[in-house]
C-alpha positions as CSV (number, residue, x, y, z in Angstrom):
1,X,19.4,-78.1,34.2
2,X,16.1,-78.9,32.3
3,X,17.7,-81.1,29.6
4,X,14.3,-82.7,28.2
5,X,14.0,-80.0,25.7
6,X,15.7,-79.6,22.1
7,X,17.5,-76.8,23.4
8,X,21.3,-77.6,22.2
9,X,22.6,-78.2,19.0
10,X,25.7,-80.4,19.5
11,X,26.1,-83.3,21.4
12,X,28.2,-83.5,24.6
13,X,30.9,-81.2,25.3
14,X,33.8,-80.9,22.9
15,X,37.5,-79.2,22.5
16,X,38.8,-76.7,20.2
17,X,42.7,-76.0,20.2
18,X,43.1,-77.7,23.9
19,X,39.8,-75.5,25.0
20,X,36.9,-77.0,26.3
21,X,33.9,-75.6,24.4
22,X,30.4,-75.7,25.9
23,X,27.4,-77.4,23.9
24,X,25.4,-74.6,22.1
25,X,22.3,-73.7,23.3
26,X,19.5,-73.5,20.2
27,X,17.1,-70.3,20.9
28,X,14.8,-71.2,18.2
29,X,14.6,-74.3,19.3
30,X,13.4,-73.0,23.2
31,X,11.1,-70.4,21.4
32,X,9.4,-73.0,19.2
33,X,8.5,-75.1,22.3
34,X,5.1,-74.7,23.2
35,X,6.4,-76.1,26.5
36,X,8.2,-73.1,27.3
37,X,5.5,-70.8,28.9
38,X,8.3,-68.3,30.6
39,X,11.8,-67.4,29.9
40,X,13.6,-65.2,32.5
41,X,16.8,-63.0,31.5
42,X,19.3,-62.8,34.8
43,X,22.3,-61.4,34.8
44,X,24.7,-58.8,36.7
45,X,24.2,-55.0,35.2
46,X,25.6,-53.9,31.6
47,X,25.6,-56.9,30.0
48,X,22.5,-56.6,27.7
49,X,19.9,-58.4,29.4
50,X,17.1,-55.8,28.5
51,X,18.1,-55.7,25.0
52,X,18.3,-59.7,25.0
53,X,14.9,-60.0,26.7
54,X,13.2,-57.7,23.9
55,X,15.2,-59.2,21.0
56,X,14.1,-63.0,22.5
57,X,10.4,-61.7,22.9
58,X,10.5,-60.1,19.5
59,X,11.5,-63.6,17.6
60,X,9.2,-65.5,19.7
61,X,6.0,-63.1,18.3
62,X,7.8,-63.1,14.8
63,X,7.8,-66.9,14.9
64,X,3.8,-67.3,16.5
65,X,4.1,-67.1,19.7
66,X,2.0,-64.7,21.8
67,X,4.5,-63.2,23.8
68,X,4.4,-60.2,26.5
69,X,7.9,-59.1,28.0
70,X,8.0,-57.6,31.1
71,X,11.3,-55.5,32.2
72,X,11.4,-55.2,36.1
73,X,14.8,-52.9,35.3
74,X,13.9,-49.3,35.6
75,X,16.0,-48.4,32.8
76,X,13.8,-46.9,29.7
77,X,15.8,-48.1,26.7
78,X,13.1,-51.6,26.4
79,X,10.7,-48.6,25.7
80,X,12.8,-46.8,23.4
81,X,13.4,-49.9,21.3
82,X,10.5,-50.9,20.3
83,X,8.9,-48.0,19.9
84,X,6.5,-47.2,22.7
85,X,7.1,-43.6,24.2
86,X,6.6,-45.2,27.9
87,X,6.0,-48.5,29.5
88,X,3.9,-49.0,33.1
89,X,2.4,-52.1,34.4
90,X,-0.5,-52.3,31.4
91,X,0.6,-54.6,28.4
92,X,1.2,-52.0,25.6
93,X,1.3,-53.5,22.1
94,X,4.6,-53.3,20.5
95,X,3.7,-51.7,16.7
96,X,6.1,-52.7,13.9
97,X,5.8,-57.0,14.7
98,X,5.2,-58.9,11.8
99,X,2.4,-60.8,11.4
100,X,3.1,-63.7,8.8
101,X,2.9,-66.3,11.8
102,X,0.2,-65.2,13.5
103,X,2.1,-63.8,16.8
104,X,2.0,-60.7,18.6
105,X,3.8,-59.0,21.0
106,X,3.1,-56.8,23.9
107,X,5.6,-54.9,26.3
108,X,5.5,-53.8,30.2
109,X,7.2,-52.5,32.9
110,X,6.6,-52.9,36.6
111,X,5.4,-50.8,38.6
112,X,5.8,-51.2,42.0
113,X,3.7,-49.1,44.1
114,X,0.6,-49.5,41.7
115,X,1.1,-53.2,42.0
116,X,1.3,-53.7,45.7
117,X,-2.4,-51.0,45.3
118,X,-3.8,-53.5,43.1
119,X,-3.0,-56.8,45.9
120,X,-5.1,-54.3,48.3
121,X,-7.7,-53.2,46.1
122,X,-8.4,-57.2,45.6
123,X,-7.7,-58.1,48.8
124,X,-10.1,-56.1,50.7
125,X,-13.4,-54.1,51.2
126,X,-13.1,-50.9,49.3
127,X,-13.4,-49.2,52.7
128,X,-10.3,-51.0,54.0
129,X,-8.8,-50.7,50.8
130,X,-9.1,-47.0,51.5
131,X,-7.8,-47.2,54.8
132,X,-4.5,-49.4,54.2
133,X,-3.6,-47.4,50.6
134,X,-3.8,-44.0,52.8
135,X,-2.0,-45.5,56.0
136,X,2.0,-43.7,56.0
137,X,3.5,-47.0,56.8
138,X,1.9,-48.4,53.9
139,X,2.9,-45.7,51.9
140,X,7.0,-45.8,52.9
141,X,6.7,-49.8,52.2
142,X,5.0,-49.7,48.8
143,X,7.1,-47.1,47.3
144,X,10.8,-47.5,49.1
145,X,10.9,-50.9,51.2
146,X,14.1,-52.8,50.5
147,X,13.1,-56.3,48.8
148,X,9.4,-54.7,47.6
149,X,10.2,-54.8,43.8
150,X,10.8,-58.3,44.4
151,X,7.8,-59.0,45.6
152,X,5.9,-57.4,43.1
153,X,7.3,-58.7,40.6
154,X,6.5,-62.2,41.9
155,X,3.1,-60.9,42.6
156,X,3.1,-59.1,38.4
157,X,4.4,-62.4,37.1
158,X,1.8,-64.6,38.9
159,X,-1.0,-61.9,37.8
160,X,0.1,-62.2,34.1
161,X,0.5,-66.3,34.4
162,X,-2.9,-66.4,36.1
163,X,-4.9,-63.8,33.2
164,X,-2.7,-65.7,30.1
165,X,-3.9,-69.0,31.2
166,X,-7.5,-67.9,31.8
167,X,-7.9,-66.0,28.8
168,X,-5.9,-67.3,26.7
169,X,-3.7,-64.1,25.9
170,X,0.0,-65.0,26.2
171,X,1.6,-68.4,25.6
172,X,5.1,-66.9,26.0
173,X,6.2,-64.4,29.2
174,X,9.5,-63.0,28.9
175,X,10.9,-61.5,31.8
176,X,13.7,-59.4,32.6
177,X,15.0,-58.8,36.1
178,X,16.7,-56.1,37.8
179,X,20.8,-55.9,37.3
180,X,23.2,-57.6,39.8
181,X,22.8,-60.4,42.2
182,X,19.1,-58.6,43.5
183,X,17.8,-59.9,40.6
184,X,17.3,-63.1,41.8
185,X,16.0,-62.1,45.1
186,X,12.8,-62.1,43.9
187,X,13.9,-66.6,44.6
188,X,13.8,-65.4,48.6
189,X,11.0,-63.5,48.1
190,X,8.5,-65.5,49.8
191,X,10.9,-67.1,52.6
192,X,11.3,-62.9,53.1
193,X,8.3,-62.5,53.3
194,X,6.9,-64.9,55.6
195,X,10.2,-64.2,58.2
196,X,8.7,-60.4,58.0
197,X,5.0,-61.4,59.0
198,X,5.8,-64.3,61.3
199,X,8.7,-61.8,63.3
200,X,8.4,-61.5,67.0
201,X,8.0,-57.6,66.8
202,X,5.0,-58.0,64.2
203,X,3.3,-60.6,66.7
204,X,3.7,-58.3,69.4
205,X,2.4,-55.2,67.0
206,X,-0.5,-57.8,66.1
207,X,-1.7,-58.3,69.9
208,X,-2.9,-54.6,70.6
209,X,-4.3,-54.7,66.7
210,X,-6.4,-57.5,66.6
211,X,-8.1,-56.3,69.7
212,X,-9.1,-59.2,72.6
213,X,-8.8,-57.5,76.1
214,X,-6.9,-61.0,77.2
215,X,-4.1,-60.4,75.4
216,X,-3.4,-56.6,76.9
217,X,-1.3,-57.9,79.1
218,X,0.3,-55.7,82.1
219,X,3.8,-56.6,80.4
220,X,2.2,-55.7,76.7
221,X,0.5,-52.5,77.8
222,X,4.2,-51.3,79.5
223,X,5.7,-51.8,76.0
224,X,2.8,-50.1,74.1
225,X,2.9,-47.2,76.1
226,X,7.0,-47.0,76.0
227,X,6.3,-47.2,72.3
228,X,3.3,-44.7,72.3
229,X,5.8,-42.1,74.0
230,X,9.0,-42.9,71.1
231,X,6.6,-42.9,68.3
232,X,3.6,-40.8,69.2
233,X,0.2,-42.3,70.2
234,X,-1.2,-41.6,66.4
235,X,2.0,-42.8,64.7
236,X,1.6,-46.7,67.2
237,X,-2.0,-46.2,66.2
238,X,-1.2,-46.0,62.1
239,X,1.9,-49.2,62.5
240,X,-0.7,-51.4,64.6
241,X,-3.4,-50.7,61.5
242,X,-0.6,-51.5,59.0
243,X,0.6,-54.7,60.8
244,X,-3.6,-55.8,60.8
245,X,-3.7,-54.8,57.4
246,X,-0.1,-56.7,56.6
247,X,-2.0,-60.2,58.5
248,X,-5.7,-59.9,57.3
249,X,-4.2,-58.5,53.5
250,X,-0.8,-59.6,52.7
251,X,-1.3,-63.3,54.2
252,X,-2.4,-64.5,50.5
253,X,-0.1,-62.7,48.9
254,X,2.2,-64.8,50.4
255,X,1.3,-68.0,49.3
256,X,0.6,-66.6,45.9
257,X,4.4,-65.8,45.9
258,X,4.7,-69.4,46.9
259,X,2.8,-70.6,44.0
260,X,4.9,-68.3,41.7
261,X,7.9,-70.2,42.6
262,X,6.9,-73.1,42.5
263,X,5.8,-72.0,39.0
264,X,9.5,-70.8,38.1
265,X,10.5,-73.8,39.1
266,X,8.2,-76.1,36.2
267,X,9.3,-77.4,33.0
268,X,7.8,-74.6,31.4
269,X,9.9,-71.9,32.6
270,X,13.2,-71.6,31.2
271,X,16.1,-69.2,32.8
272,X,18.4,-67.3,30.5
273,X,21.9,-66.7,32.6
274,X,23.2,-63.6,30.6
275,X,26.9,-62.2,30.5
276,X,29.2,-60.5,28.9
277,X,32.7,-62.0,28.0
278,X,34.5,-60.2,31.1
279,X,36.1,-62.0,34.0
280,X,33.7,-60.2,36.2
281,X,30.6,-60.8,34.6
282,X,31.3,-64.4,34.0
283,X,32.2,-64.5,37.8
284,X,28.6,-63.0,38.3
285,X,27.0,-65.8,35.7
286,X,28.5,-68.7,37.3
287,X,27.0,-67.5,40.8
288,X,23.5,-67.1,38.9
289,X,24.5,-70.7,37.2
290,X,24.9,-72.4,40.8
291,X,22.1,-70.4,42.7
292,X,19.6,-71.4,40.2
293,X,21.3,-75.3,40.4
294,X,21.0,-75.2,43.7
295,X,17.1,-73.9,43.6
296,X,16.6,-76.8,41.3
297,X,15.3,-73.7,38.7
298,X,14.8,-75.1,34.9
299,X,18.0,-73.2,33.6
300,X,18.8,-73.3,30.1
301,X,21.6,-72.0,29.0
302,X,24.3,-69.1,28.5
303,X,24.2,-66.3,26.5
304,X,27.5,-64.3,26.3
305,X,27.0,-60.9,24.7
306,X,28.9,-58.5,22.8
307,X,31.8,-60.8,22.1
308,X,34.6,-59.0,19.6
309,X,34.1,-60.2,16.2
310,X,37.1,-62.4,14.8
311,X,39.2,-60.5,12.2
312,X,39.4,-62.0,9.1
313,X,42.3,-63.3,7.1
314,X,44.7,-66.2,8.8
315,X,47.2,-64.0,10.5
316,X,48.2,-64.7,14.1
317,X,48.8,-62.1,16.4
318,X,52.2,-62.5,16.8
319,X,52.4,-63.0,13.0
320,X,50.4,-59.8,12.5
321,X,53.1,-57.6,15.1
322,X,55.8,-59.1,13.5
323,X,55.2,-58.0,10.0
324,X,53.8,-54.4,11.4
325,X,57.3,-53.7,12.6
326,X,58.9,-54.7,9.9
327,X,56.8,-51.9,7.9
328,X,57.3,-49.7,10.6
329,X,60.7,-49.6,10.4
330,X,60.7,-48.8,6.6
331,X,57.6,-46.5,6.7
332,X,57.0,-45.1,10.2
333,X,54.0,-43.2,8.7
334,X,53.0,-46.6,6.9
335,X,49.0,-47.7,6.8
336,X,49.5,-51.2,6.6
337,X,51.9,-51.1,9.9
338,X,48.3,-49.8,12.0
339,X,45.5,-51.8,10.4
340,X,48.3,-55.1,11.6
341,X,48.5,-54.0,14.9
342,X,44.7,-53.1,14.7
343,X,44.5,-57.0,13.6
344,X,46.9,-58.2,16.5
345,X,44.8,-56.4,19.1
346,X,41.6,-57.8,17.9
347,X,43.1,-61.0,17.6
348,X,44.6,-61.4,21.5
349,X,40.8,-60.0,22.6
350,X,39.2,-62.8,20.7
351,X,41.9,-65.6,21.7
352,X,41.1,-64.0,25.4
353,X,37.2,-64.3,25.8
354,X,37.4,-67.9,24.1
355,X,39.7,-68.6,27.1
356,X,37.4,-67.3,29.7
357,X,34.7,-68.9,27.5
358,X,36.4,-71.8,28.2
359,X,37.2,-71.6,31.6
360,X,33.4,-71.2,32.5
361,X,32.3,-74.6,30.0
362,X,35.5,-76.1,32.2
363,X,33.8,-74.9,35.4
364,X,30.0,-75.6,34.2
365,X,30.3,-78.4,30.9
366,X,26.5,-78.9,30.9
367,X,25.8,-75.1,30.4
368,X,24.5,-74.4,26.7
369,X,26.0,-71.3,25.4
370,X,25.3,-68.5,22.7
371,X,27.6,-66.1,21.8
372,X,26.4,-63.1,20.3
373,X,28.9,-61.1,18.8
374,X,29.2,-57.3,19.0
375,X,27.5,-54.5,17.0
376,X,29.3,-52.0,15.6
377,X,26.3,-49.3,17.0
378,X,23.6,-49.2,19.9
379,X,20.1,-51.1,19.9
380,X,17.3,-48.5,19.4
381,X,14.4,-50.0,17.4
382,X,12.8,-53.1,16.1
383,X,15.1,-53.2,13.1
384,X,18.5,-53.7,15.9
385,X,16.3,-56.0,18.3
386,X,15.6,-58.2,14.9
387,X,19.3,-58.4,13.9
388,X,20.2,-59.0,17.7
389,X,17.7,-61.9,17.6
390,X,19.4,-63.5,14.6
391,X,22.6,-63.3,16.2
392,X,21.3,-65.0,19.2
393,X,20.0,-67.5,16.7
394,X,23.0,-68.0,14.7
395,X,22.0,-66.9,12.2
């Protein structure tokens, strides 16, 4: 974990009632840091991520930061929030930000297809450009390929990185990933990449392509022409065209994706591990927590979302049962008797997340943590991302 930054609040990790408790992560402190050039969201699906990347990327521009988010989920509700009737892969500016520090703050969405268009358009001639964008094969991988929204948005991220630091228009890229354990795939991305273009069958596909009469050997011409009568000699002729285009085009792509990890591995970039307070999706977290470990990525902390808000007065639960029954039995129809019960209930669910809480600062002590507690509605403007970023501030 990237610990070089004011990023937690207390000091090394304490106990409450028997429990370990985790040391709490500060996300003012991470958005104040000039240092902190990129903060990616990851998380399993349903847990808030997209509402936590906009609410982060909304208090970074209201404290001075020029900050652009970019959501790689294809859910529409970043959109919705902030205002903007539909996000693509143009920075859109987000209406509404205040201004009293100076920052600003623009939204985005990937876009696959028009992503993997623009690596070709800047790759190659306009007349190859044509050729590739129109190829079918090209087509089906840019718009349905397994693993090609990870690569793009290693591609989008490194494109955004690259323009910020040129032109000075970003200091702060917030990015949110796609739900589930895919959405660090875009880690493998260039390991995937380089397996797919350095495969035996794309060799083979490359010998015919690139064209010198030596390699057509006797043993390579039988396989073309067993191919030629599966496929069709104009679908071999449009794969072998593709595979060129994939060697000649695709091969800086691939250490561009390089250069992006090696980028999400600096001390400027800062990984959000996002959860909800669910045995499942603190299962899912601690597998994001020890893949990014184990990638040496710059992870700084937990947030745990929509935790259930402590009831107030001093009651325990069993305290709380035991005097509902009481009333009960004098008053089945009796008021008092439900909202106790109501109390006991909300009690056990707090006493339970503080134990899987718990569990996970057991399993991971070095972790920072937020906890942002529930709302009582849904996230669906700039007023709700505000309040969730105060939350997340503890404020």
């Amino acid at each position: 974990m990237n610990s070089s930054r004011t990023r937690v609040r207390v000091g090394p990790l304490a106990t409450t009632a028997g429990r370990r408790t985790a040391p709490e992560l500060d996300i003012d402190a991470l958005l104040d840091d000039r240092r902190t050039g990129i903060i990616v969201c990851c998380g399993s699906g349903g847990v808030g991520k997209t509402t936590t990347s906009a609410a982060l990327a909304l208090r970074g521009a209201e404290r001075g930061r020029k900050v652009v988010v970019l959501t790689i989920d294809p859910a529409r509700r970043l959109a919705q929030s902030m205002g903007i009737e539909a996000l693509d892969n143009t920075p859109r500016p987000v209406a509404g930000v205040s201004q009293k520090s100076g920052g600003t703050l623009d939204a985005m969405m990937l876009d696959m297809k028009r992503t993997f268009d623009e690596v070709v358009e800047s790759q190659a001639t306009p007349e190859k450009a044509r050729q590739i964008l129109e190829n079918p094969f090209y087509i089906a991988l840019s718009s349905s390929f397994a693993g090609t929204q990870e690569y793009m948005a290693m591609e989008k991220l490194g494109q955004i990185h690259a323009d910020a630091q040129r032109d000075g228009t970003y200091d702060l890229i917030v990015v949110d990933t796609p739900p589930s354990r895919s959405a660090l795939d875009f880690l493998d991305a260039p390991e995937r990449l380089s397996s797919f273009l350095d495969g035996r069958f794309i060799r083979l596909m490359l010998a015919p392509a690139r064209g010198p009469a030596r390699l057509m050997t006797a043993g390579l011409s039988l396989i073309t022409n067993a191919l030629s009568r599966i496929l069709g000699a104009q679908v071999l002729r449009d794969l072998q065209t593709f595979v060129a285009a994939l060697d000649t085009v695709f091969g800086g792509f691939r250490q561009r994706a390089q250069k992006t990890y090696a980028l999400l591995q600096a001390d400027k970039t800062a990984f959000l591990v996002v959860a909800a307070p669910e045995p499942d999706a603190l299962r899912e977290a601690a597998y994001f927590v020890e893949r990014l470990n184990e990638d040496r990525m710059p992870l700084a902390g937990l947030i745990v979302n929509r935790a259930s808000p402590v009831p107030e007065g001093t009651l325990s639960a069993d305290e709380a049962m035991t005097a509902a029954e009481r009333l009960r039995r004098q008053d089945p129809e009796s008021l008092t008797a439900g909202l106790l019960r109501l109390h006991a209930d909300q009690t056990r669910m707090v006493e339970r997340e503080a134990l899987l809480r718990s569990r996970f600062a057991a399993a991971h002590p070095q972790v920072a943590t937020a906890v942002v507690p529930a709302l009582a509605g849904d996230v669906h403007d700039l007023l709700g991302l505000r309040r969730i970023g105060e939350l997340l501030a503890g404020a």
